[in-house]
Each structure stands twice: as C-alpha cells, then as structure tokens.
C-alpha positions, 0 to 999 in steps of 0.5 A: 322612778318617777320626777318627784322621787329622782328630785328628792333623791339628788337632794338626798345624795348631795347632803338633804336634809343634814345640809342646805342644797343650795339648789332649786326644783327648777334648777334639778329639772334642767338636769334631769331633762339634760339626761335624758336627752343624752339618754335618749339620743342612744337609747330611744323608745321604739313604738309601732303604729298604724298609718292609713296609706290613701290612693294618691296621696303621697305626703303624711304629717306625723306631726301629732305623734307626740315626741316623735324622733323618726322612723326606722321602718314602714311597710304595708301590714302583713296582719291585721291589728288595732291602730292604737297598740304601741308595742312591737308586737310581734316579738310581745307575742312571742312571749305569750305563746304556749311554748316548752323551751327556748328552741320553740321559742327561736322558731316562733321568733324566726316565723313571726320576723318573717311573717312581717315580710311575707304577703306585705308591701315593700315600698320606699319612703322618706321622712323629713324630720324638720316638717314631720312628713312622711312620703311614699313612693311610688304614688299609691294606687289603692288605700291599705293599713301600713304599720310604721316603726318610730323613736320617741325620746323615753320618759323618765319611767322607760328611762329607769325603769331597768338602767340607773344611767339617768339616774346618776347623770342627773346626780352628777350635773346637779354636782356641778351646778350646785358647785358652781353656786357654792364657787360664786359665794367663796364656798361660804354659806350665803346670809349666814353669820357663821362662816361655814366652808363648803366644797365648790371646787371639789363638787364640780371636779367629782362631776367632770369626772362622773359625767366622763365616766357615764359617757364612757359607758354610754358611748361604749355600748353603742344604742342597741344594748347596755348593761344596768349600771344597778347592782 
C-alpha cells in the first residue's frame, strides 16, 4: 500500500467523502509514521550487505547505510556475491533450486545455513548505534569481504505488503486525533451555521480501545513471527 492510498483510505473509513474529516494530510502522516515505528521496533526488515574488512583497520562508519537499525550478525564471506544484493541470500536460493519435495527442500536449506559457517571467519564485533561504527576484533591482518546482516526500519510497502497491522494502527491514532478536534469545538461542526452534533468523546474511546487490541497483538507474537491480521 502505498502512502497516497492509506491517506485516502483513513479518510474513507472515518466518513469521506459523506462527512468533513476534520483532519489534514499532515496530520494522517504523523499517524502513519507513528505505526510504523511501533511496526518496526518488532518487525524490522533484515538486509544483507558487503563490508571490505581492511588489514588494520578496526573501526567501520555505516552511517551511509540508509535507516539503519543494527546488526545482528557479520562474519567473513563463505562465497563470493555482489555487494549490492539486499536479500538473504541464502534462504532466496533455496527456493530457486530444482527440488522435487519439501525433504529436498529441508536438506538444500540445512546445507545452505551451514555453509554460511563452513570455510568463513568468526570474529567478534561491536556495534555502536549512536556513532554508527562498527569495530572488529582482534585487529584484522589481511583485507577480505564480510557479509554484514542489518535491521532497517520497513517501509510502508514492506510494512503492508503481507499484514494489515499498520494499516489499522494508523486508522485507529487518525480516531483519536480527529476525536480530540471534534472534543475541542463542543463536538459542533466548526463555521457552520447549523449546529451538527459529532462524536469526539465516542471516537477517542473506539481508538483507546483498537490501539490496546493491535498492541495486544503485537506484543503477543513476539518479533520473529505474526499472523496477518487480513482475512
């Protein structure tokens, strides 16, 4: 789903075009961006990339990478591959391998994850968020590829691609928002002559409650795995 599509389906869901939805783009972007930062601290996007390991140097800025959250693993590349590619790709290539049945498939998968071990170079590391630099240790003695597992927070396409989490996150703080606006002017349309009641109070209690629930989910699940919330 893309950013223009989820603005125009809040809107929808809260009453456009029947009703004014007291509410701006700006205003739905701070909602969509707030779902996503919960979104992400669970389900962050995992990325692979190259880093060229120079003999005695220690200290590497990632701090072009762009949204980067941390890595979660780096060790000296047991294959060689481009730098550019941003997938796992060992459990990508499983699925392109010629195999008959789900056994074949176990196997290729076992013999890939090992072979991300097999003939590659385990080294400490450390990894300081707020400078972005990566150290490695001991002091390297020769210069080689490693290939550096990272977080990124999703986009709002990774984001909703497959779950509809975000989607209704951001339906559900939009609420409370536009409740809060409604709550301001006495639940009266605001510069209208005829007095039309509205439902702040009822619109920030519906939020509370859904935010509660998709946090409940969330939580629930743990970052590893969770179920679409589609049906």
């Amino acid at each position: 789903m893309t950013n223009a599509e989820l603005i125009k389906y809040v809107r929808t869901r809260l009453g456009d075009p029947v009703i004014d939805v007291e509410l701006d783009d700006i205003q739905i972007q701070k909602a969509i961006d707030e779902a996503l930062r919960l979104w992400g601290q669970h389900m962050p996007t995992e990325k692979i990339m190259s880093i060229q390991i120079v003999a005695g140097i220690q200290g590497y800025d990632l701090s072009g990478v762009p949204g980067l959250r941390g890595i979660t693993q780096i060790n000296e590349e047991p294959i060689d591959f481009n730098s550019s590619v941003e997938f796992d790709i060992f459990r990508d290539r499983v699925w392109h391998l010629p195999v008959p049945n789900v056994t074949d498939i176990a196997l290729d998968t076992m013999y890939l994850n090992t072979l991300r071990y097999v003939g590659s170079t385990m080294f400490d590391w450390r990894y300081e968020e707020v400078t972005k630099m990566l150290y490695v240790t001991p002091i390297p003695s020769r210069s080689y590829n490693a290939f550096t597992c990272y977080t990124v927070s999703p986009t709002l396409e990774e984001a909703t691609s497959k779950y509809n989490w975000v989607v209704e996150m951001t339906l559900a703080l939009a609420k409370e928002t536009l409740g809060y606006i409604r709550r301001k002017h006495g639940d009266k349309v605001p510069g209208r002559e005829l007095e039309v009641p509205l439902d702040g109070a009822a619109l920030i209690s519906e939020s509370r409650e859904a935010v509660k629930d998709l946090m409940d989910k969330l939580d629930g699940v743990g970052g590893d795995w969770l179920p679409p919330l589609r049906a």
